[in-house]
N, C-alpha and C positions, 0 to 999 in steps of 0.2 A: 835661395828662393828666386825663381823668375816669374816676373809679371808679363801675360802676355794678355794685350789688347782688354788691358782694368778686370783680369780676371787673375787670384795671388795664387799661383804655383808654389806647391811646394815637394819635393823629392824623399823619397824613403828607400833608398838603396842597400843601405847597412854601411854602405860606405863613408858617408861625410857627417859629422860630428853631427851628432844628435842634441835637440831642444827640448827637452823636457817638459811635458806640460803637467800642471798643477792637477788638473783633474782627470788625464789618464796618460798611457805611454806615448801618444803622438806628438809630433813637432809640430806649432803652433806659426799661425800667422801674427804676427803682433799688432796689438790693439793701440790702432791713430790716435791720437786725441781727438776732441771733439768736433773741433771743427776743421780736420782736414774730415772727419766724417761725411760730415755734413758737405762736402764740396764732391768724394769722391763716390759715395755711395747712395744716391740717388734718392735722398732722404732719410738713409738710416744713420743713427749716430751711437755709435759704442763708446763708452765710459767705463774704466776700472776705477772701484774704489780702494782706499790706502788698504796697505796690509796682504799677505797672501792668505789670511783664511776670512779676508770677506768675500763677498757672492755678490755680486751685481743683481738687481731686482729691479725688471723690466717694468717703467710707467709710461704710459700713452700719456701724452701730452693734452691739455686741454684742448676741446674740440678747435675753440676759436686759434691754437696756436698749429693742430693739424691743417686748418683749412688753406691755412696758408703756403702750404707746402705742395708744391707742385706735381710729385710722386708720391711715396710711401708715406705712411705717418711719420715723424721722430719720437722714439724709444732714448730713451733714461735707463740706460746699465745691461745687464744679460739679456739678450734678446730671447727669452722664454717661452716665449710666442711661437717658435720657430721648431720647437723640441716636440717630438713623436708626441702621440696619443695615449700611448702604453704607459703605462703608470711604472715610477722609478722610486726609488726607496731612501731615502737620507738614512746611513746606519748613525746612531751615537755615537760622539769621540769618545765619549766617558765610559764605553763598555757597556751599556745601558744592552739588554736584548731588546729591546723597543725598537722597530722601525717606523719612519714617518713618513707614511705616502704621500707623495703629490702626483700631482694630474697630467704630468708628465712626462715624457724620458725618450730616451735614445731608442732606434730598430733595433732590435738583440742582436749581438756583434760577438765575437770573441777574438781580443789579438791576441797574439801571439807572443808570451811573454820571454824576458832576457831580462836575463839578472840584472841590469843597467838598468830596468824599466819596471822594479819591481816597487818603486815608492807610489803611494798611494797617500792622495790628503787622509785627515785626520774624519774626514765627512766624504763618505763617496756613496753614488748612488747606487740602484741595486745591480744593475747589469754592468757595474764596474766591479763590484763585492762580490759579485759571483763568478768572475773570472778566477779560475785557479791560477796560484801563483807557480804552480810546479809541473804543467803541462808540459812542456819538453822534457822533461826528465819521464815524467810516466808513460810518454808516450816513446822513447825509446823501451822501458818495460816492457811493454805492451805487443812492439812488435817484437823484441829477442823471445817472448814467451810464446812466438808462431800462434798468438792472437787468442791465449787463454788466459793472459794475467787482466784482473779486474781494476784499473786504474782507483789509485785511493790520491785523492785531494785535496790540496792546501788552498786556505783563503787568508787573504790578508786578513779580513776581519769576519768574527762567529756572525753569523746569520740568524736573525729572530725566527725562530719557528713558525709563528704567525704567517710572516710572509713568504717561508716556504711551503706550507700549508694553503697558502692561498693558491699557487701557483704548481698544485699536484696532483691536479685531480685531469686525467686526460679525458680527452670525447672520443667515444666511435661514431656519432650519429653521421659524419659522413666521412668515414672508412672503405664505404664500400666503392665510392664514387674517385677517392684518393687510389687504390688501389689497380679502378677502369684505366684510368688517365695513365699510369704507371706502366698497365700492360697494353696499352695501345701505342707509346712511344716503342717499346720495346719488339714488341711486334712490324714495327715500321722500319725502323732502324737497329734493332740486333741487341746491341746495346747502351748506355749510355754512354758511354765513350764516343762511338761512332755519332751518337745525337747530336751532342757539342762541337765535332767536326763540322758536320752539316748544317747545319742550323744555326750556330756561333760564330761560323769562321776562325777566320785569324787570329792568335794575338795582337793585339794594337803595341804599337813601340808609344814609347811617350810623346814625342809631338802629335802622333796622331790621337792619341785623348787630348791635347792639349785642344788640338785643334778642333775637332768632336766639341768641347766642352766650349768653347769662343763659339762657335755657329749656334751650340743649341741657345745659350745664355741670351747670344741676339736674340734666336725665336722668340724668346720671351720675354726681352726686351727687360733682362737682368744683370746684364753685363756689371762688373767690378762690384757688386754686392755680394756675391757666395764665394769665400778662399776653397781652393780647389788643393788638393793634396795627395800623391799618390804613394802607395804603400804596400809593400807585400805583410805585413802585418796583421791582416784581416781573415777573419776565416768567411763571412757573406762578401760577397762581390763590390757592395759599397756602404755606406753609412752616413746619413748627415747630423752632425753635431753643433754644440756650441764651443769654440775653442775663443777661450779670452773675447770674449763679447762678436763675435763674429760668425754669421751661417759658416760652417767647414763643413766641406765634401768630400768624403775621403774616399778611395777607390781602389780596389783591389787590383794590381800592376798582373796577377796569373789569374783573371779575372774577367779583365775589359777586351771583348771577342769586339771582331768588326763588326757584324750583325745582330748585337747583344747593347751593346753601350749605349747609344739611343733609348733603345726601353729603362733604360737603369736610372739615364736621364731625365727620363720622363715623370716613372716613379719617386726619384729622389725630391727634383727642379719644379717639374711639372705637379706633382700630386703634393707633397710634404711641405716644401719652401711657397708655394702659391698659396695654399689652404693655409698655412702659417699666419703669412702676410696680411691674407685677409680675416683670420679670426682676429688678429692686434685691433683690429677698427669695431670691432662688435660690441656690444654692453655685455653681452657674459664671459667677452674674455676674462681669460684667470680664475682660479678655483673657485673664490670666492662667487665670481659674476656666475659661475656653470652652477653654483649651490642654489641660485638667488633664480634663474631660469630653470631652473629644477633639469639640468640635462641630462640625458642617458651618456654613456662611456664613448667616445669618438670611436674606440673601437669597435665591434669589427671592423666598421663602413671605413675606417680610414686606409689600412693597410689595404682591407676588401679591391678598394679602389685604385691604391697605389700597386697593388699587385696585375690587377687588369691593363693597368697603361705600360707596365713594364712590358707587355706582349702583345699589345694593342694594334698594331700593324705588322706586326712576323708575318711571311708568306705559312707559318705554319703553327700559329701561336697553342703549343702545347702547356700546360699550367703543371710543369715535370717539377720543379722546385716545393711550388707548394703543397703539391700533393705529397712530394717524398718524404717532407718536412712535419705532414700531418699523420702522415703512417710510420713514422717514426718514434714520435712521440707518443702515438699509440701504445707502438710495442713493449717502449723502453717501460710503459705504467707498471710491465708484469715481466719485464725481462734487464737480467744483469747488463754490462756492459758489453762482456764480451759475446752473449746471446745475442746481443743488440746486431752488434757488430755482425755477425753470421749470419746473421737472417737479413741486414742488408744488402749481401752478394746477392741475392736474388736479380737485386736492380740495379747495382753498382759495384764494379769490380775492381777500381782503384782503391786499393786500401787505405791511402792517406785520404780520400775523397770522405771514402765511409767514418773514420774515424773523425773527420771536423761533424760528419753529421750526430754521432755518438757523443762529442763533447758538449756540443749546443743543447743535445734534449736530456743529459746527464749533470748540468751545471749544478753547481748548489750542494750535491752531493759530497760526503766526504770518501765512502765504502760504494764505487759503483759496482761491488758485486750484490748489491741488495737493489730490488725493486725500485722503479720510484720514477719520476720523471719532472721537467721541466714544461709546463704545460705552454708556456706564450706564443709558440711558433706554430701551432693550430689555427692561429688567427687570420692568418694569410688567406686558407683554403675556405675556411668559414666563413669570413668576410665577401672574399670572389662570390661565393653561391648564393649568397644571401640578396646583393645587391644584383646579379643574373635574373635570381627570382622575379625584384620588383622593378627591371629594370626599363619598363615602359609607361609606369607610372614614376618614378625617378625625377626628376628634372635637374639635369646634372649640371651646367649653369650654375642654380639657384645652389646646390648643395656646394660647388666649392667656392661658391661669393662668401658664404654663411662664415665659413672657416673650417675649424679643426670639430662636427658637428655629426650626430649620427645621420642615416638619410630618416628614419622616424619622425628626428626633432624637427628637420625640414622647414616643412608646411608652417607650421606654428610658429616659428622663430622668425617668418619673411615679412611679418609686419612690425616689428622693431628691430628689423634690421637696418645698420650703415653702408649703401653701397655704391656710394658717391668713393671713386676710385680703387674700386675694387680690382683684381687680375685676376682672368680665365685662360688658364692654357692653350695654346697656340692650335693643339689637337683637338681643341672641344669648340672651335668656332663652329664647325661643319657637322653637327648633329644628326645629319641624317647620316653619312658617314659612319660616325663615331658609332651610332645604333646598329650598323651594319658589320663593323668591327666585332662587337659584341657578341652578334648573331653567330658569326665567323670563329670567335673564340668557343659558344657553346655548339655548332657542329664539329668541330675539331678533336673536342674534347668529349666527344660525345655525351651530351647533357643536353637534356629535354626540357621544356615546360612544363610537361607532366610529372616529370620525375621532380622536381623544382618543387610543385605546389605539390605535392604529396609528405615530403620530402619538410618545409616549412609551408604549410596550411596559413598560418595567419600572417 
């Protein structure tokens, strides 16, 4: 691992002996003791407790002991706070099919698994339980059968029905607008391929994410609080986690373009680790406090949001990801695998490309030649349109002071709010800007007002 300028590097090359982490395949930053915490992370303090099958469980310190703190609150054990919107599943060790929701969890990811990396705790969440354990092998299948064999798949552990039931039912309600976005990249640029050229650029070598990743962290005047870690292991371009009580940022090394990485930062540092931070100080943080404020689902509005700042200043911010991601999962509701598969050459002609997108909206399944889908990557496109709709009524400010927070709940929640040292993203001092940004994203992408309020009326 190298530390550069209090931000922890760390390498995933295949090449140097691998760390094994307790809660999925990545190699871990190691968690300080308390009080070099406390000295090097700018008021956060991670704690492990004894034992490798206890969990750290994130407490906000008494008000009178945060006020004292110059930056961040101080946090007591897993920093919780910090974790997606998206609901994550604890399966049973005991074989139980009973899954137990909590309020929230990891960006949906899928790495890339190796036989070395197939241990899994005895409790793992859902978007770790629905990685199949035999994707490399079925995906050699896959292509020797010239892309007619239907991937069948292993999971460490059976999946409650319940929760994949929750999670099957796809939208078309904006399919049609996923589809526009799709054939106007493609009309512009040829194909995808050639899009990523243009628009991406470069792959980055690693000091240049290194360094990318030290400038943005200044912006945001974050520096040595997020472990940063780079990986070809990843099938999304990045993911933030909690690895041993610590923000990790993990980033896909065939991934991070020169004109791409920024946005990714933005989304990840800027949108997720900010709104985190600031929900840790609010009275509904934690399940409990969100029951007790009767709150709606962070999502859509979370990702909605994190997805807009990922493209937020492209000279050509095209919304190609999430749109492909929500016409996918479309398809897959009433199409096999390999269906799937052939009907995404339309848009995408690398075939290992098409196939990570076949595995992410095929998850969970055991027989992907039957119907069926992974519904959560919807959320992306859904969220974008949503908050477009209302997005001059919005006060974006207030909604990432709030935290991890629909924009609905908003309004209602700003007078029992905490936002005595709150962090607003670097990109969101300049509002009028930022609004312009916006505007900038719905001409590009060609999306209206009108099609907006037609489209979501209330």
């Amino acid at each position: 691992m190298v530390l550069v300028s209090g931000i922890g590097i760390q390498e995933h090359d295949g090449k140097q002996k691998k760390k094994t982490s307790q809660t999925n395949s990545h190699r871990l930053y190691s968690c300080p003791p308390a009080s070099q915490a406390l000295q090097r992370s700018s008021g956060i303090t991670s704690t492990l407790t004894n034992g490798t099958k206890s969990k750290c469980k994130t407490q906000l310190l008494s008000q009178g002991e945060t006020k004292k703190q110059a930056g961040c609150p101080v946090y007591i054990g897993q920093c919780s706070w910090m974790r997606r919107s998206e609901s994550s599943c604890t399966i049973n060790s005991s074989g139980s099919s009973r899954g137990r929701l909590r309020s929230s969890g990891s960006l949906p990811h899928i790495a890339r698994t190796r036989s070395e990396q197939r241990i899994v705790p005895k409790s793992s969440c859902l978007l770790v339980a629905l990685r199949p354990i035999n994707v490399e092998e079925e995906k050699t299948k896959f292509f020797t059968s010239n892309y007619t064999y239907n991937p069948q798949f292993q999971y460490q552990e059976p999946m409650p029905t319940s929760v994949l039931e929750k999670y099957s039912q796809a939208s078309n309600q904006f399919l049609a607008q996923a589809v526009r976005i799709l054939s106007t990249v493609l009309r512009k640029y040829g194909d995808y391929e050639n899009f990523q050229a243009v628009t991406g650029g470069n792959l980055l070598s690693k000091c240049q994410i290194w360094a990318c990743c030290r400038k943005y962290m200044q912006k945001e005047g974050c520096s040595g609080e997020v472990v940063v870690q780079l990986t070809e292991d990843l099938l999304s371009q990045a993911v933030m986690t909690i690895e041993n009580c610590r923000p990790t940022l993990s980033i896909n090394l065939l991934g991070a373009r020169q004109h791409w990485l920024e946005g990714m930062l933005r989304h990840e540092i800027g949108t997720h680790y900010l709104r985190g931070v600031n929900d840790a100080r609010q009275p509904w943080h934690g399940s409990e406090g969100r029951k007790r404020f009767s709150l709606k689902p962070a999502n859509p509005t979370e990702e909605g949001l994190a997805s807009l700042h990922s493209v937020l200043f492209r000279k050509n911010p095209y919304l190609w990801r999430a749109a492909l991601l929500y016409y996918a999962v479309s398809r897959a509701a009433n199409s096999s695998f390999s269906e799937l598969f052939h009907d995404l050459q339309q848009f995408v002609q690398d075939p290992n490309v098409r196939w990570e997108y076949c595995v992410r909206v095929k998850r969970g399944q055991l027989d992907t030649g039957q119907t069926g889908c992974f519904c959560k990557d919807q959320v992306y496109l859904d969220g974008i349109l949503r908050i477009l709709r209302h997005r001059h009524t919005i006060d974006f400010r207030r909604l990432t002071s709030l935290g991890k927070v629909s924009y609905e709940d908003a309004e209602e929640l700003q007078k029992f709010a905490e936002l005595d040292n709150i962090r607003i993203p670097h990109f969101m001092q300049d509002l009028e800007k930022y609004h312009h940004q916006l505007q900038h994203i719905m001409e590009t992408n060609q999306i209206t007002d009108e099609e907006l309020q037609a489209l979501l009326p209330n």
